[in-house]
mmCIF file of the N, C-alpha and C atoms, coordinates in Angstrom:
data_MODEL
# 
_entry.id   MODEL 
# 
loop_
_atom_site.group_PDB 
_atom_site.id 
_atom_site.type_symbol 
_atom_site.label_atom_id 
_atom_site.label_alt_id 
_atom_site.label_comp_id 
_atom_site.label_asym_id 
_atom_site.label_entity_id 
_atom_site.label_seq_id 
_atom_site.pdbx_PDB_ins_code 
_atom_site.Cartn_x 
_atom_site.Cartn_y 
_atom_site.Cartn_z 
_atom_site.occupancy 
_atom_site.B_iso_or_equiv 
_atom_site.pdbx_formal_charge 
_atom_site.auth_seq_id 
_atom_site.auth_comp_id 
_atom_site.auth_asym_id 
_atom_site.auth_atom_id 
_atom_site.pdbx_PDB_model_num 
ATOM 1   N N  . UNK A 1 1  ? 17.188  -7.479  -4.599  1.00 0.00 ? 1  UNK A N  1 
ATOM 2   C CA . UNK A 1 1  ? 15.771  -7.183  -4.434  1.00 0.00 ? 1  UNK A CA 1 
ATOM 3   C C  . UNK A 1 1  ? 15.416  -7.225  -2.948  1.00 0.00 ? 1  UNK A C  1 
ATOM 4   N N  . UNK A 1 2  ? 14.834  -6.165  -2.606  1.00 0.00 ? 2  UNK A N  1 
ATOM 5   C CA . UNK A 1 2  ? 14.342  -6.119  -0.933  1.00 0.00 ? 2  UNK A CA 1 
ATOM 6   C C  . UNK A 1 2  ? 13.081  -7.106  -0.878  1.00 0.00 ? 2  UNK A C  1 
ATOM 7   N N  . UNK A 1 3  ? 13.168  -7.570  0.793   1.00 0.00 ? 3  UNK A N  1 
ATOM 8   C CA . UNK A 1 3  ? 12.332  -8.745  1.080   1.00 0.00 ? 3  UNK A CA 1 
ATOM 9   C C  . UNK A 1 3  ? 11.537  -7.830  1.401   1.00 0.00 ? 3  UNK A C  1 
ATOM 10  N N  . UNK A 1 4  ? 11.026  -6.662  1.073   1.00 0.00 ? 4  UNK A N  1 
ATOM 11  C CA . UNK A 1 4  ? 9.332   -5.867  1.325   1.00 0.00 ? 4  UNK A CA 1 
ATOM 12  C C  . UNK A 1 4  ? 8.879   -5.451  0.215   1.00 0.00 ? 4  UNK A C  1 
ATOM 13  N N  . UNK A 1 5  ? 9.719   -5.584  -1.272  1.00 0.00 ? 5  UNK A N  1 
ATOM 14  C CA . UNK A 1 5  ? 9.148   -5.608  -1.960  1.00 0.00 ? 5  UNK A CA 1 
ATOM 15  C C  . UNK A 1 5  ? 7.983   -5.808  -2.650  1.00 0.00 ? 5  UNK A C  1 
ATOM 16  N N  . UNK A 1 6  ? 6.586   -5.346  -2.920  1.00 0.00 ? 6  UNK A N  1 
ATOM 17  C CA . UNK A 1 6  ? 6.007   -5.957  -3.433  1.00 0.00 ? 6  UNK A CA 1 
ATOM 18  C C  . UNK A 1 6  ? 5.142   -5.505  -4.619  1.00 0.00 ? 6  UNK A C  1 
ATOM 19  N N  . UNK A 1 7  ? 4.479   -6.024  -5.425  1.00 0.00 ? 7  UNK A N  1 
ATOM 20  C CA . UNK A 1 7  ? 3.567   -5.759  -6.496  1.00 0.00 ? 7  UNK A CA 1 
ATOM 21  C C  . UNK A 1 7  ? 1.981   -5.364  -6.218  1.00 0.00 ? 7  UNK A C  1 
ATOM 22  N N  . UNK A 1 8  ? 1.641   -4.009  -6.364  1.00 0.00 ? 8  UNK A N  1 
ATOM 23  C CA . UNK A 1 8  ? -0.210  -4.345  -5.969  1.00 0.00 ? 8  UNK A CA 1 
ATOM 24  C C  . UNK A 1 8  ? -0.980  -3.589  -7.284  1.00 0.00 ? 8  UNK A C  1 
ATOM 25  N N  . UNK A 1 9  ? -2.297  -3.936  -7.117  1.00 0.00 ? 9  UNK A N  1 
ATOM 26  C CA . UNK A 1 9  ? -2.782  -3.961  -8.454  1.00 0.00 ? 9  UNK A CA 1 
ATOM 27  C C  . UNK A 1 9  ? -3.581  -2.468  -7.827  1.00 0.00 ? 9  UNK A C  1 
ATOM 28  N N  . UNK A 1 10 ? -3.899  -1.452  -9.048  1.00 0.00 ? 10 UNK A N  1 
ATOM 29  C CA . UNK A 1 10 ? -4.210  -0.232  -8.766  1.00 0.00 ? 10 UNK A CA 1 
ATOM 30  C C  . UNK A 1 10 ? -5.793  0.323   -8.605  1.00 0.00 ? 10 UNK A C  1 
ATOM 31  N N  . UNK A 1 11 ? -6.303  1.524   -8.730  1.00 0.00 ? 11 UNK A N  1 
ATOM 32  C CA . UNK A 1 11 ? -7.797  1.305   -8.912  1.00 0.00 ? 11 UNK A CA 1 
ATOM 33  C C  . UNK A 1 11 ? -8.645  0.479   -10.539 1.00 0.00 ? 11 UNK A C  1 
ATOM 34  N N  . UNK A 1 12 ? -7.325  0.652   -11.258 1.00 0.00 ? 12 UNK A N  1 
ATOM 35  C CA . UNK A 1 12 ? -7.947  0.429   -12.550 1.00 0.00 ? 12 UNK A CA 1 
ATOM 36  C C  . UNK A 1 12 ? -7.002  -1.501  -13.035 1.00 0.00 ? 12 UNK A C  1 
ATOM 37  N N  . UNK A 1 13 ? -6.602  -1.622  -12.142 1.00 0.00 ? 13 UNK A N  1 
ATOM 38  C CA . UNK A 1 13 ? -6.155  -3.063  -12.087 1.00 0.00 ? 13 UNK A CA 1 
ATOM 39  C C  . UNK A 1 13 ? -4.665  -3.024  -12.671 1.00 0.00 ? 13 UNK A C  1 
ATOM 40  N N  . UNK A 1 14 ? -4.020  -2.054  -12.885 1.00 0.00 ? 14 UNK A N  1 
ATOM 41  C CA . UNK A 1 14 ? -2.819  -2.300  -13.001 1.00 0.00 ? 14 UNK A CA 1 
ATOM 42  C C  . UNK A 1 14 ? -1.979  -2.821  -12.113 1.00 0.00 ? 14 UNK A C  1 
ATOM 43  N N  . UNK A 1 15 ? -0.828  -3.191  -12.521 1.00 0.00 ? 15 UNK A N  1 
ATOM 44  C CA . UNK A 1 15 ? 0.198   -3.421  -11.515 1.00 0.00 ? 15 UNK A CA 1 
ATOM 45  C C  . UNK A 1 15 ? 1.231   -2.370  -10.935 1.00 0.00 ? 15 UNK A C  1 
ATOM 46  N N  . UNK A 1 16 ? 1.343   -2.118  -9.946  1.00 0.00 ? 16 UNK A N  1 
ATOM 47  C CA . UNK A 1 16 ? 2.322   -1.279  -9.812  1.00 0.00 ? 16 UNK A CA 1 
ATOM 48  C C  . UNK A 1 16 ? 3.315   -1.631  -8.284  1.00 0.00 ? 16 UNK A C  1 
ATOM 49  N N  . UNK A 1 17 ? 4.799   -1.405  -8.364  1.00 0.00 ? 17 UNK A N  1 
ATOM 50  C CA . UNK A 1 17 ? 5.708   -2.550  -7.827  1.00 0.00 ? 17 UNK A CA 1 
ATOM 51  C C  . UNK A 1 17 ? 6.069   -0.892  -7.161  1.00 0.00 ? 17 UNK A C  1 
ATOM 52  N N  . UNK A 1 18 ? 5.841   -1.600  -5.440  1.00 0.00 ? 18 UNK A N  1 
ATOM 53  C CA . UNK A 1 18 ? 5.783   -0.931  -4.656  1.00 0.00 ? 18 UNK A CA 1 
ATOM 54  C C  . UNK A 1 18 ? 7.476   -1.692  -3.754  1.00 0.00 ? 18 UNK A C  1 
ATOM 55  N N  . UNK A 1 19 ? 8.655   -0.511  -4.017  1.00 0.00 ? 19 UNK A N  1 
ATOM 56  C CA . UNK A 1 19 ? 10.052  -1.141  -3.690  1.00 0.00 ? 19 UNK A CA 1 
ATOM 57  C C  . UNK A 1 19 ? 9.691   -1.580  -1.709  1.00 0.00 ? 19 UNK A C  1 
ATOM 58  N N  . UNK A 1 20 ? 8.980   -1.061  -1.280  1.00 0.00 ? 20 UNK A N  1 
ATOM 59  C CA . UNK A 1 20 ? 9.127   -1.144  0.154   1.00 0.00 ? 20 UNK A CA 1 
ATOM 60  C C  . UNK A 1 20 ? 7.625   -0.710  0.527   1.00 0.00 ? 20 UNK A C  1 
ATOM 61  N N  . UNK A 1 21 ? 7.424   -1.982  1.160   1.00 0.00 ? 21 UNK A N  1 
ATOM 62  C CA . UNK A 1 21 ? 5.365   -1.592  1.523   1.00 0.00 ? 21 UNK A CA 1 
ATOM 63  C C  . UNK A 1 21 ? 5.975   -1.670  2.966   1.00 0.00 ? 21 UNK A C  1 
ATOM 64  N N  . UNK A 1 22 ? 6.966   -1.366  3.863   1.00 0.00 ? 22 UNK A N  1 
ATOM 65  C CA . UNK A 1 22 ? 6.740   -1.052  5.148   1.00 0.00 ? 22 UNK A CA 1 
ATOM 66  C C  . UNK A 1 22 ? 7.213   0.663   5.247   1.00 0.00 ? 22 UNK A C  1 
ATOM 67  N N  . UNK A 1 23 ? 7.543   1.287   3.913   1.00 0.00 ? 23 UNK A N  1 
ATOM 68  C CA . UNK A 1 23 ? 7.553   2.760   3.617   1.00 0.00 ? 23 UNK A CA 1 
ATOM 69  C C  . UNK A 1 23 ? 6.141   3.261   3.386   1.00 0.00 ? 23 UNK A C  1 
ATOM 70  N N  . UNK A 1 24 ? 5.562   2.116   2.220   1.00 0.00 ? 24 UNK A N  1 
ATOM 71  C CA . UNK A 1 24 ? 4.731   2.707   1.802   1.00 0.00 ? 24 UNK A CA 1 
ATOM 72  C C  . UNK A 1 24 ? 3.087   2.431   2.877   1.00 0.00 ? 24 UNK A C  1 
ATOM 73  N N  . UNK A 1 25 ? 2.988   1.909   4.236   1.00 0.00 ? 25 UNK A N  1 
ATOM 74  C CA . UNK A 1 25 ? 2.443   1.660   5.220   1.00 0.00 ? 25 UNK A CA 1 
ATOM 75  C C  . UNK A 1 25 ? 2.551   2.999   6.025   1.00 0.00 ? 25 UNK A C  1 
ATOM 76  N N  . UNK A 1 26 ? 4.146   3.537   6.121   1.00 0.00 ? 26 UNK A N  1 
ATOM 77  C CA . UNK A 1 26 ? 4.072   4.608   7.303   1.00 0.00 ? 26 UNK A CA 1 
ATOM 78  C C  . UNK A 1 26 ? 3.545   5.769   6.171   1.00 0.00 ? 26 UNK A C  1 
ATOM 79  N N  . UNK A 1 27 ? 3.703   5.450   5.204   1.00 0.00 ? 27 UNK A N  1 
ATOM 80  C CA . UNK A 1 27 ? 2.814   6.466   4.567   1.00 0.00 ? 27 UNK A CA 1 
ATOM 81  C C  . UNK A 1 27 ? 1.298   6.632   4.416   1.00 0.00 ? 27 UNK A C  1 
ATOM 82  N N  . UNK A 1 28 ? 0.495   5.485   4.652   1.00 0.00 ? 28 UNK A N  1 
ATOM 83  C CA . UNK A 1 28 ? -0.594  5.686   4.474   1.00 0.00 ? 28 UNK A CA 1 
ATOM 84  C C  . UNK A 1 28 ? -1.360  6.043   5.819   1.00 0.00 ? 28 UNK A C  1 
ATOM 85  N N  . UNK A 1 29 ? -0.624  5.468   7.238   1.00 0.00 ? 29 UNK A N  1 
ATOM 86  C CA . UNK A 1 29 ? -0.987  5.791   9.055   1.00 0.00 ? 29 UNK A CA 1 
ATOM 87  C C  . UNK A 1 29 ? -0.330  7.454   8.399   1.00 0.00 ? 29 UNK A C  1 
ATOM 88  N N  . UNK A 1 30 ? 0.519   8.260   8.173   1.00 0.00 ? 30 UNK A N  1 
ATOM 89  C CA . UNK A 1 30 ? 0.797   9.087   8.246   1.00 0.00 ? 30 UNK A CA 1 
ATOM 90  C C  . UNK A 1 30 ? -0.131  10.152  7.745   1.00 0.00 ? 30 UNK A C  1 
ATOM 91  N N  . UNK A 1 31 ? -0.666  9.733   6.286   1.00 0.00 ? 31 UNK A N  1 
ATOM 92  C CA . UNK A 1 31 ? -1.582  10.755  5.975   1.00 0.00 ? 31 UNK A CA 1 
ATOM 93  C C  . UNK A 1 31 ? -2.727  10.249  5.208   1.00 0.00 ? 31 UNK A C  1 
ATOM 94  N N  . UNK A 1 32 ? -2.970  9.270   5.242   1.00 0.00 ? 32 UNK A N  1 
ATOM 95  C CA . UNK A 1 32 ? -4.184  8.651   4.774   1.00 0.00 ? 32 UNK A CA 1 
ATOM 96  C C  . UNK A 1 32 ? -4.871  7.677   6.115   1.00 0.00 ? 32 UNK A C  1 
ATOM 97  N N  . UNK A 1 33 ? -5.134  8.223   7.607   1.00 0.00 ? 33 UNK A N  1 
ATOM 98  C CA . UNK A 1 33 ? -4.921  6.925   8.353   1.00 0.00 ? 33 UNK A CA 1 
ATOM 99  C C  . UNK A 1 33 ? -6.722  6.746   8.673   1.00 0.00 ? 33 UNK A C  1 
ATOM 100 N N  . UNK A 1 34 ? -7.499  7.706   8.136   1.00 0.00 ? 34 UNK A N  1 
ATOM 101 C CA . UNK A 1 34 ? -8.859  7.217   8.059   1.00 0.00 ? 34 UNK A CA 1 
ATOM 102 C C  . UNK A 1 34 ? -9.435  7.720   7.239   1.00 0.00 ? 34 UNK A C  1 
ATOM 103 N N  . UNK A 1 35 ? -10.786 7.370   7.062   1.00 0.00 ? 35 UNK A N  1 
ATOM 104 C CA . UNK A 1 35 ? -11.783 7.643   6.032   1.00 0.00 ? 35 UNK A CA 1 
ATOM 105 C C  . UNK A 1 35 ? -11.130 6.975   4.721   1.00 0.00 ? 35 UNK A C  1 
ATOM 106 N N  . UNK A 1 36 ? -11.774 7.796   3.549   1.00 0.00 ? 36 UNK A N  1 
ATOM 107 C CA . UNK A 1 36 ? -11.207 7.147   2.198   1.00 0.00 ? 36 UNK A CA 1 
ATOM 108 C C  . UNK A 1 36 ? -11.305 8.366   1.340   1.00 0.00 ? 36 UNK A C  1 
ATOM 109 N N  . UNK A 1 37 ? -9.562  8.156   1.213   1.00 0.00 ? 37 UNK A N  1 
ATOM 110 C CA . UNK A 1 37 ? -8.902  8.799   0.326   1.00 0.00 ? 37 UNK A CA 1 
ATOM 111 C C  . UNK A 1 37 ? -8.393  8.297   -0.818  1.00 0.00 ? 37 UNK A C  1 
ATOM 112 N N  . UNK A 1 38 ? -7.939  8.820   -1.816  1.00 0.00 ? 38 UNK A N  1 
ATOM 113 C CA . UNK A 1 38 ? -6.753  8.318   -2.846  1.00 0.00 ? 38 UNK A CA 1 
ATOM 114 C C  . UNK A 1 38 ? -5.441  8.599   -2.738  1.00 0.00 ? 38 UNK A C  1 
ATOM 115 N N  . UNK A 1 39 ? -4.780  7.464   -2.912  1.00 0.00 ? 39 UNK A N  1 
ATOM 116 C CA . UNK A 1 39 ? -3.374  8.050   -2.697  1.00 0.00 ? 39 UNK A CA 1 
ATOM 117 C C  . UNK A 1 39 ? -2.716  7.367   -4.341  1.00 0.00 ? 39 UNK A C  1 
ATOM 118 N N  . UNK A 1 40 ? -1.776  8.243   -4.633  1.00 0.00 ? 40 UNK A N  1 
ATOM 119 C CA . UNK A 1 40 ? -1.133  8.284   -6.205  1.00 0.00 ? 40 UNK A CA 1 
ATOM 120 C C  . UNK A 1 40 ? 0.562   7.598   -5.759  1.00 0.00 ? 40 UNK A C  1 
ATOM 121 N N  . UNK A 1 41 ? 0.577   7.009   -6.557  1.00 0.00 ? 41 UNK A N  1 
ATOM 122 C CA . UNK A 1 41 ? 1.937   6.492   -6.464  1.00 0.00 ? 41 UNK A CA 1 
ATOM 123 C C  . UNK A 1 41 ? 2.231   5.975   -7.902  1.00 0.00 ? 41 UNK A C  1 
ATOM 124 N N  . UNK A 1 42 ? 3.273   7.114   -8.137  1.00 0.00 ? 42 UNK A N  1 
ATOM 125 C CA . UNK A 1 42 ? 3.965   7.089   -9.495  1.00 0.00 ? 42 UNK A CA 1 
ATOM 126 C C  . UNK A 1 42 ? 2.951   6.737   -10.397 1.00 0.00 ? 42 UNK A C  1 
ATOM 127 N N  . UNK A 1 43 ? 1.746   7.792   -10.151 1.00 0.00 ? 43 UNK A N  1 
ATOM 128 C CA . UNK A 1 43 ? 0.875   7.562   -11.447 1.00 0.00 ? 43 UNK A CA 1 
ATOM 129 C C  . UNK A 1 43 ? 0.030   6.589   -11.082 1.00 0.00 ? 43 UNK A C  1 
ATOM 130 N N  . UNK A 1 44 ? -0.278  5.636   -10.294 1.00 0.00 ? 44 UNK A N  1 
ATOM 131 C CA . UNK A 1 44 ? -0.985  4.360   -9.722  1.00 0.00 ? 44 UNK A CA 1 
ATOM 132 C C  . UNK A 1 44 ? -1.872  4.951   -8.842  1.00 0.00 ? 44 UNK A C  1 
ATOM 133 N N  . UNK A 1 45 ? -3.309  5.072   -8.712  1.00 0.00 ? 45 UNK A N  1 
ATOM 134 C CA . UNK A 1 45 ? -3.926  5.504   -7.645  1.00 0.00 ? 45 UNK A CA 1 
ATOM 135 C C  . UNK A 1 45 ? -4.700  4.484   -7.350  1.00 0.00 ? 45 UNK A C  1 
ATOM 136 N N  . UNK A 1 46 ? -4.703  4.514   -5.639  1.00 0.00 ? 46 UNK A N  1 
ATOM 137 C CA . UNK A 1 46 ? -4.995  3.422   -4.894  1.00 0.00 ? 46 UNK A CA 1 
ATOM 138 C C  . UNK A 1 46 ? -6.543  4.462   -3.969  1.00 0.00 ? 46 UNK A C  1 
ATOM 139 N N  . UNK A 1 47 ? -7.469  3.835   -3.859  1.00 0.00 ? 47 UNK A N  1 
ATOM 140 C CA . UNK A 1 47 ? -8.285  3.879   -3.058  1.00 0.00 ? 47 UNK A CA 1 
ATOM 141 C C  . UNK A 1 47 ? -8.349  3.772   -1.391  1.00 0.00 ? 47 UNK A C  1 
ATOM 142 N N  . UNK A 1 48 ? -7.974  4.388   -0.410  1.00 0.00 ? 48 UNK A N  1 
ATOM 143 C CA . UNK A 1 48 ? -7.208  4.443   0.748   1.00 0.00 ? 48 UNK A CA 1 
ATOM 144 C C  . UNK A 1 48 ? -8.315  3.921   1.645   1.00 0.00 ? 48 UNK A C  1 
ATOM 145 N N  . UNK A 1 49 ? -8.948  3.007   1.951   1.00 0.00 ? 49 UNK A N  1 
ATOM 146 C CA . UNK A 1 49 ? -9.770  2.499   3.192   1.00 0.00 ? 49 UNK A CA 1 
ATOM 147 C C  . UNK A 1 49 ? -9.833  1.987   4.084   1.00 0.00 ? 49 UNK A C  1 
ATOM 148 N N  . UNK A 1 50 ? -10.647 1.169   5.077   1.00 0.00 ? 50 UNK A N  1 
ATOM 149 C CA . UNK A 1 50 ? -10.151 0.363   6.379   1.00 0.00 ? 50 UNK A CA 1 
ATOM 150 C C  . UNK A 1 50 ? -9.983  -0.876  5.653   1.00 0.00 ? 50 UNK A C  1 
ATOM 151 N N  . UNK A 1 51 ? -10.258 -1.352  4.420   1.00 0.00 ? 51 UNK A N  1 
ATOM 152 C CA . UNK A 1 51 ? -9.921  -2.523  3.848   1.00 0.00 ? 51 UNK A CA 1 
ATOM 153 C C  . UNK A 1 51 ? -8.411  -2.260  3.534   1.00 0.00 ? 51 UNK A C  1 
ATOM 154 N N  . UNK A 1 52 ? -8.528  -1.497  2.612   1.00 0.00 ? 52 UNK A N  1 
ATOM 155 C CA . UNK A 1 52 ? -7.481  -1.067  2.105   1.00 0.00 ? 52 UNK A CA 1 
ATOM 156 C C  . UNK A 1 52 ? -5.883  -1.411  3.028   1.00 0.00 ? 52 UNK A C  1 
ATOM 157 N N  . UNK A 1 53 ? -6.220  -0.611  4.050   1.00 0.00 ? 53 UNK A N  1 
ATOM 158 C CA . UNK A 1 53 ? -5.144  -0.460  5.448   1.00 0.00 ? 53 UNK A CA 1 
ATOM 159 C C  . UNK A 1 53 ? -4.455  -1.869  5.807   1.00 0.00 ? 53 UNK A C  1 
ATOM 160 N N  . UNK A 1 54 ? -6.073  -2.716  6.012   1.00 0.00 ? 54 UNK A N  1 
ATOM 161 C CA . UNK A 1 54 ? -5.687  -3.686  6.987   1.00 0.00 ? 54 UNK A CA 1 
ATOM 162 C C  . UNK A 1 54 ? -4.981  -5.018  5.732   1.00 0.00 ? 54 UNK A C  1 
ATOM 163 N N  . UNK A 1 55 ? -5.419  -4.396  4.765   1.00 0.00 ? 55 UNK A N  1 
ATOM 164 C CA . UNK A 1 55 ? -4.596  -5.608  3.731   1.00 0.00 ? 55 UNK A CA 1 
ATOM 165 C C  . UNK A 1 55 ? -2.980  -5.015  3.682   1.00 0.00 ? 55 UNK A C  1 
ATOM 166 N N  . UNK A 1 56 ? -2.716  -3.826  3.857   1.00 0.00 ? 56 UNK A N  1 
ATOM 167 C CA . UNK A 1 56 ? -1.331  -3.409  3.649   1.00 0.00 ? 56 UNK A CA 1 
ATOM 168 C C  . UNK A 1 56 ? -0.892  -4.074  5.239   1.00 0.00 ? 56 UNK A C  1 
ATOM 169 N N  . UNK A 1 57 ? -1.374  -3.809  6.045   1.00 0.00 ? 57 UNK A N  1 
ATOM 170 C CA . UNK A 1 57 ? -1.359  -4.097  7.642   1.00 0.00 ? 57 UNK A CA 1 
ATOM 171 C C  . UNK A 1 57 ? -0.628  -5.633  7.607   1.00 0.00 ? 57 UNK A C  1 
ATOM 172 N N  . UNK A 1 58 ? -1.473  -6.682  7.001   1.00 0.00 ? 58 UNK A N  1 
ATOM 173 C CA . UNK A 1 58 ? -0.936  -7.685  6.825   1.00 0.00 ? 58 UNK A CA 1 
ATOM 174 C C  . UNK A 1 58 ? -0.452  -8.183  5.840   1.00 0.00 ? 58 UNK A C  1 
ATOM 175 N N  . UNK A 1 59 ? 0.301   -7.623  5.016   1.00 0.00 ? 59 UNK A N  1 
ATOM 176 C CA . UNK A 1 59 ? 1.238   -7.696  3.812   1.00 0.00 ? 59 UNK A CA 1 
ATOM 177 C C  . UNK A 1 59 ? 2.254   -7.278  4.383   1.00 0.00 ? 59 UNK A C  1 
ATOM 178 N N  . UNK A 1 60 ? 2.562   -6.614  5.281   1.00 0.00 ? 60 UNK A N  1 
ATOM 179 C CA . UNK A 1 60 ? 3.612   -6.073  6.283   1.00 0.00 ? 60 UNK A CA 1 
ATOM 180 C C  . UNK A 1 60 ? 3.874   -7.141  7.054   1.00 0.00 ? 60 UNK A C  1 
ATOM 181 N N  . UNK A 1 61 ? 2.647   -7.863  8.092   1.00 0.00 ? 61 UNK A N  1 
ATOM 182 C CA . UNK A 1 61 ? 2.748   -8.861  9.224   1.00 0.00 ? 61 UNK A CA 1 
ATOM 183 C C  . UNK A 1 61 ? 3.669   -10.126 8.397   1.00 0.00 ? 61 UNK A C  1 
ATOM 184 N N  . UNK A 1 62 ? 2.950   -10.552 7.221   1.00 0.00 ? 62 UNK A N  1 
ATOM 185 C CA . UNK A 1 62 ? 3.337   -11.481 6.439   1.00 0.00 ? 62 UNK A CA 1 
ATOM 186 C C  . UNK A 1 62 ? 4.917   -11.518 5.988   1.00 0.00 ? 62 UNK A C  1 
ATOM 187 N N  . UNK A 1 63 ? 5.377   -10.524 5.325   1.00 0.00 ? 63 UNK A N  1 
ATOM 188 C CA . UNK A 1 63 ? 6.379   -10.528 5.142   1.00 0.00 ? 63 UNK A CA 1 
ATOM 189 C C  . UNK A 1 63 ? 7.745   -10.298 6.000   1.00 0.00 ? 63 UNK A C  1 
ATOM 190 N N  . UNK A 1 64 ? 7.020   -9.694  7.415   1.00 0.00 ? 64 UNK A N  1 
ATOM 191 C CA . UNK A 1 64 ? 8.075   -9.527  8.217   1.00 0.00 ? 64 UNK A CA 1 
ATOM 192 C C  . UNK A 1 64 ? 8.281   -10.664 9.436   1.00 0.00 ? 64 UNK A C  1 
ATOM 193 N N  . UNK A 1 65 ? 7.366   -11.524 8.916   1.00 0.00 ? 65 UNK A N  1 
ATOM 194 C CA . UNK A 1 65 ? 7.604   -12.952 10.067  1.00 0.00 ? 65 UNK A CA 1 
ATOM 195 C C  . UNK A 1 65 ? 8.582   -13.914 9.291   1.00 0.00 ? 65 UNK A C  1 
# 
């Protein structure tokens, strides 16, 4: 199991197990990197915002210290 693994809950509160949130980070600066969008992942749609960001932002910081 990768140490960036992680689990996040969706717009509708599911869970959905995200193998690598420092992939799924350059994905959201890449094409979700302002305003608010949705982004779909395997059926999971996430609400894309400056909240949004800065919690992936430090779910990244966190796990990579």
């Amino acid at each position: 199991m990768s140490d960036f693994k992680v689990n996040l809950k969706d717009n509708n509160g599911k869970e959905c197990s995200v193998e690598d949130i420092r992939i799924f980070q350059k994905h959201l600066k890449l094409f979700h990197s302002r305003g608010v969008t949705v982004h779909d992942e395997n059926g999971h749609y996430f609400t894309v915002d400056d909240e949004f960001r800065n919690k992936i932002d430090q779910l990244v910081i966190k796990l990579s210290g």
